[in-house]
Each structure stands twice: as C-alpha cells, then as structure tokens.
Residue, then its C-alpha position, 0 to 999 in steps of 0.5 A: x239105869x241113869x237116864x240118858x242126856x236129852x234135855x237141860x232140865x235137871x242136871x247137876x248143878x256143876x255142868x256148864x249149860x249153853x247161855x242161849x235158847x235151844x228152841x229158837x236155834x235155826x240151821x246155819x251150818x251143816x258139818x260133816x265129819x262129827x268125830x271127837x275133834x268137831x265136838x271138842x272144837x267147832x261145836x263149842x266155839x260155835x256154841x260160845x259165839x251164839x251165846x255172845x252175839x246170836x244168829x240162825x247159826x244152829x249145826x246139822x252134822x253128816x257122818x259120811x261112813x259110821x253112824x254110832x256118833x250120828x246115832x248117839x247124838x240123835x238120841x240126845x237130841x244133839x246135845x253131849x258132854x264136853x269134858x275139860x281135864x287138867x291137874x286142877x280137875x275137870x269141868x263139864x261143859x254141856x254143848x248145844x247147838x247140834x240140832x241133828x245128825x244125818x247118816x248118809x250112808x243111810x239116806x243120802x238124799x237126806x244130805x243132799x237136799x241139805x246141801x242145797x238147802x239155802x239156810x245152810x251157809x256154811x259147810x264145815x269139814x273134819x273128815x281127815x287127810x285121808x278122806x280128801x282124796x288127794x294125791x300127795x306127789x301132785x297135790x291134785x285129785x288121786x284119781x285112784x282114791x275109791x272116792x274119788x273113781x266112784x263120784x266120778x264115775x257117778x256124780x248124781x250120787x256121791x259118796x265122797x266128800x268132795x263128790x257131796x261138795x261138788x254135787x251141792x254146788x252144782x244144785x244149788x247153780x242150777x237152781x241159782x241158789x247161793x253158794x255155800x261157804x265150805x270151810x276146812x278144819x282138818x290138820x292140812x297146811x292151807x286146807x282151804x286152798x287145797x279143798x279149793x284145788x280138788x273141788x275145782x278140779x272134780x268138777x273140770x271133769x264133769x261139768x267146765x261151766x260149773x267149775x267157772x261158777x264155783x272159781x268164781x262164786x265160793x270162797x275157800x277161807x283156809x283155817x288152823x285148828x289147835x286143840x289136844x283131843x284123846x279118843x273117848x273112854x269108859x272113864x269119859x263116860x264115868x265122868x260125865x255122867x258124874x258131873x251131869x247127872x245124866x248118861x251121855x254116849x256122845x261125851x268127849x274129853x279134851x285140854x284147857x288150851x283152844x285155838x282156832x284161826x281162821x281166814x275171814x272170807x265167807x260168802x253168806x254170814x258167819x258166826x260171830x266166833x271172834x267172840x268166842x275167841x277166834x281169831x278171823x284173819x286175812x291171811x292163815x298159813x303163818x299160824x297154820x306152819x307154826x302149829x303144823x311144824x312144832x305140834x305136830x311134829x312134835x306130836x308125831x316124833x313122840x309117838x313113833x318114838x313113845x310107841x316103840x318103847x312101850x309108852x301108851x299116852x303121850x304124857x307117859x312119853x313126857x315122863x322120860x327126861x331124855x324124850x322130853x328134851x328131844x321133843x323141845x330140841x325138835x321144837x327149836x329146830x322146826x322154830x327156826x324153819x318158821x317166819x316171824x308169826x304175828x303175836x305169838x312168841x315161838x319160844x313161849x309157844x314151845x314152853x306151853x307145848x310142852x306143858x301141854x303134852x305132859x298134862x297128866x289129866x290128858x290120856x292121848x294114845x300115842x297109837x292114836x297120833x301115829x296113824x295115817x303117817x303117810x298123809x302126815x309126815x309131808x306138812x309135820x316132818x319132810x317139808x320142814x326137813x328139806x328147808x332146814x337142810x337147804x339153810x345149811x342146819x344137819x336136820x338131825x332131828x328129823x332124821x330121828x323122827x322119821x327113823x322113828x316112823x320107818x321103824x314104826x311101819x314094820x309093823x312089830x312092837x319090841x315084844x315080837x308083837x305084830x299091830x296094825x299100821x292105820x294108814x292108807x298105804x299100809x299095802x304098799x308099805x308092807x309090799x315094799x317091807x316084804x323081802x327086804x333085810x331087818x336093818x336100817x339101810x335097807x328098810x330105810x332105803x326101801x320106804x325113801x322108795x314109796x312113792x310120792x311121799x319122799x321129796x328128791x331134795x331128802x333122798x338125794x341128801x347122802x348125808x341125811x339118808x346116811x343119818x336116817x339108817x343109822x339111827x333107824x338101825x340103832x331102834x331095830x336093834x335096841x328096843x330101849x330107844x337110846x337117846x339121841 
C-alpha cells in the first residue's frame, strides 16, 4: 500500500511543493468550514502569499458537523493535494500551510479556546448559505433555523457558526483581548455585511453591551470568491497519488482560473494575499454582483436545465449547441443588469465563462450546483429578474431558468425517477407540491407561493408569471428540453 502524504520528503519530482518553511509557521488563522472549496481557494492563496512575504499566518481549520475532511487532514499533518486540471493536462500543487484541523462536534471547548486565543487574528468562513441561519424574506436571524434557537437557547455552548463567532467575541471582551477579523468567503451578495447583520443582531439578544463592542471593535470586510470546484473523486485520489508519489484522502481538483477580491479592513494584520494575486479593495459589491449574476446564474440556468436532460457534468451540458448559447444569451442579459465594474470587460468576462464551463478536464455535477436553490436563486436569478423587468427588458431568460428550477423541485427525473432535493426547505416545497396538478401553472403558482423567496415585484408581474408557466409546462411535458 502507497505510503499516505505526510511529510515533503520524497515525492515525486513534478508535485509543486510549498516555498516556505513548514516548521516555523505559527497560527495566524482559524478557518471553519474546510470543504473543497477552502482547499481549492483560501488555503493556496494563503499558501502563495507566505511564500511571497512571510508571516505568523499559518491556518487551524474547524469543521462545525463531519470530521472526515478534519480527519484526513490530521492524518497528513494538514498537508493535501491541489490538483489543477485543464485540456493541456494537470499539475499537482502540494498545499501547506494547514497546521491542524479540529472537530467540534467532538471538543467544542477545543474551538472555543481557539477562538479566544490571541494569535488567531482572523477568523474565515466557508460554511454555505444554509449554514448562516438567516432569514431570507427579512435578511436577519431565522429565529427557526436549529442553530440559531439552539445558541440562543445556550450561548455558552454553541453549535452554530454565528453562536461560536458570538460566543469567541464575547471572551475575548471579557478578557480585553482583540478581536478577531471574521472574514466571509461563501457565495452571498455582501457576505460581509450580512455575517455583520446577523452576528450583531444574535448578540442584541443576549448581551446589548457585547453588541455595542463588536459594532465598534470588529470589521466585517465583505469578499467575492471565484474558483470552479467539482466534489472530489476515485480519479482525484488516482491522480494524486500519480503525480506525488503518495496517498492523499484529502487531495481535491479544481481549474486553472482563480479570483479572489476582497475588502481591505482587517483589525489585526493580514496576509500579504495581493502577492498571491488577490485583489484588496475598499469596496467589493461591483465584482461580487458581476460574479454572482453571470456565474452563478449561469451555473444555476445550466444545471437545472443540464439535470433535467440527463447530462451529468456541466461540461457535457456545454456540448449541446443550443444550452451553450442560452447560457451566453443569459450572461448578456445578467451584463446588462450590471454597473460598469473596474478593470473587467464584461464581454471578455462572458467569453472566458463560457470557455471555463466547457473545460473538458473539469467534472462539475450539475447536481452538485443544483442544490440549496432556495438559498441561491435570490442573489443569482430574482434580484437580477426583478431590475430587468423594472427597465423595461422581458427577463426572458430568467423565466427559463427559474422554470427550470420548479421543474427541477418536483423532485422526478424525465426517466419516472425520484432524486433528492438538497435543499433546506425541500419539506416545504414538497408540501407545497403535494396535491397540486403536474402542470406549469399550477406547480408554477404553487412555488411563486413559498414564502419569503419570491420578491412581489415578480409575482405581481402577469406577463413574466404568465412566461414562467409556459415554459415550465413545455419541461413537464417534453423531456428533450426545447430550446427556448
């Protein structure tokens, strides 16, 4: 059996090795949430900008549920594979500057006496939209959400990100310590500012003066995050342990491209990432719309619709001539929502998307995009939706993508085939969905009706309603997916 990946003596000669000493790295950072996407992003950039500039800006990572990834990582003394795939063939990047990895369902004291610890400066986030706890119709606490009742309920002993944050804070108050930076990486519009709002408000709730200290004390710097990452497979691990010479249960796969904008306001020091490619701004929420509206819902539009036809990867979506033009005829449409953004040409911008999402070396599941639809449609698709219509333009492709989804949330492949939802109200949708006819107005007017998710100015939109239904009937009733 292939010796497991612990240590950077011996591997082979084509793994890219980190350019700085392992054994002087001290914990700068405490990450939570250490899923493929902080491996294929956070981590290298760190590791980039260490290697350029130095620092005490070595990363403990906290996985707030599971612990394989925590495990695994612990077991090769954080180190892991970073493969980098495209036509040309794949680089192995070996990443370092993990220095632990805690569980906290395991030892939760373990993650808040980090938390507290002064070394730790930053604390980063890459725990999903679902994972805030936020309620969607108010933009504040989901007082509903098991987390957040929980913490609440007992905020000595959190479970929830935004209880450990809160419950960090206030240790470090009352033991005048300063305050940590927390610092959002997840795919919501001003992540920053909403982290901010619901961290601020948990802690109204439980102590007003710990609030007053945090509003005061703690920046909230907002970040947007670009990097196509597919879940990890056999062939991953194959491949890693090809181009290292070494077992790796932590490797993961991901595309050339990489962007990372982020607003400079850090209370205690950061990493030189600028060096690494970073771009440290004052102000995010021009390049964070940009991504958000032709990415992602470009992401989203293709996977409903890939899913629906049978068409397992992204890239095979891209395949059929007419998908592939809908998805630029959709990026055109979500351009032209959009504020001029500083040093990016949207139409260039919308080639290299869709270059990026036929990559043949990139296996993206369209059912890994299609889940949690409920906490992505808002920011990719409705927003975007309703400004359109207000400047007069028919939001067509919206409707199609958002047909797509409701088409999508009946939960049964054109095969007769049931598959789960993935999404957090996926009880709700199918309560909604019980006794209602399998046709495009009445699944149509049935999901505009889950609450809290449907902005009036759509519903309340005859015409684009009207457009929704039809073309959600067309996908009921023809499998083949028309092209529109």
């Amino acid at each position: 059996m292939t010796e497991r990946l612990m240590n950077l003596s011996g591997l082979e000669p084509a793994a890219k090795l980190p350019g700085y000493d392992r054994k002087a790295l001290k914990p700068g950072i405490l990450h939570l949430g250490p899923g493929a996407f902080f491996r294929a992003h956070f981590a290298p950039f760190t590791d980039a900008a260490i290697a350029a500039a130095g620092g005490d800006w070595g990363i403990e990572v906290a996985s707030l549920r599971t612990a394989e990834v925590a495990d695994h990582l612990n077991e090769q003394n954080g180190l892991y594979t970073m493969l980098v795939r495209d036509t040309s063939g794949t680089t192995a990047h070996v990443i370092g500057p993990i220095l632990r990895a805690h569980v906290a369902t395991r030892n939760p004291g373990d993650l808040l006496t980090r938390l507290e610890d002064p070394a730790v400066r930053i604390v980063s986030l890459t725990v999903t939209e679902k994972a805030y706890g936020f309620d969607s119709a108010t933009g504040g606490l989901d007082l509903k959400h098991p987390d957040i009742a929980a913490d609440l309920a007992n905020r000595h002993a959190p479970r929830g990100v935004i209880g450990y944050l809160v419950e960090g804070l206030a240790r470090r108050r009352a033991k005048s310590i300063a305050p940590f930076t927390p610092l959002s990486c997840d795919n919501l519009p001003n992540n920053g500012a909403v982290l901010k709002r619901l961290v601020l408000e948990f802690a109204s709730r439980i102590d007003p003066e710990l609030r007053h200290w945090i509003e005061e004390k703690v920046p909230f710097p907002s970040t947007m995050v670009d990097r196509i990452t597919p879940a990890s497979t056999e062939a991953t691990y194959r491949d890693a342990e090809r181009l290292t010479g070494r077992q790796d249960l932590a490797a993961i796969e991901t595309e050339p491209f990489t962007q990372w904008v982020i607003e400079d306001h850090f209370v205690n020091g950061r990493p030189e990432w600028e060096k690494a490619g970073a771009l440290m701004v004052q102000e995010v929420s021009a390049y964070e719309k940009m991504k958000l509206r032709m990415l992602n819902g470009a992401h989203s539009l293709l996977a409903y619709l890939g899913y629906i036809a049978g068409y397992e990867f992204v890239r095979d979506v891209m395949d059929d001539p007419g998908l592939a033009a809908l998805a630029r005829r959709h990026m055109n449409a979500a351009a032209a929502t959009l504020d001029p953004v500083s040093g990016i040409d949207l139409e260039a911008y919308a080639d290299e998307l869709i270059a990026r999402f036929a990559n043949k070396a990139i296996a993206h599941r369209t059912y890994q995009i299609a889940m949690d639809g409920t906490q992505k449609l808002p920011q990719r698709l409705l927003e975007p939706a309703t400004e359109a219509l207000e400047h007069g333009a028919k939001a067509e492709t919206y409707a199609i993508a958002v047909a797509a989804w409701m088409r999508y949330a009946l939960g049964v492949d054109r095969n007769g085939e049931r598959y789960e939802l993935r999404d957090p109200r996926a009880a709700e949708i199918a309560a909604l969905l019980a006794n209602v006819p399998r046709n495009g107005g009445a699944v149509s007017k049935a999901l505009l009706g889950l609450p809290g998710l449907f902005p009036a100015a759509l519903t309340g939109n005859v015409a684009w309603t009207e457009d929704v239904a039809n073309k959600l009937e067309i996908l009921i009733q023809d499998n083949k997916l028309p092209l529109f």
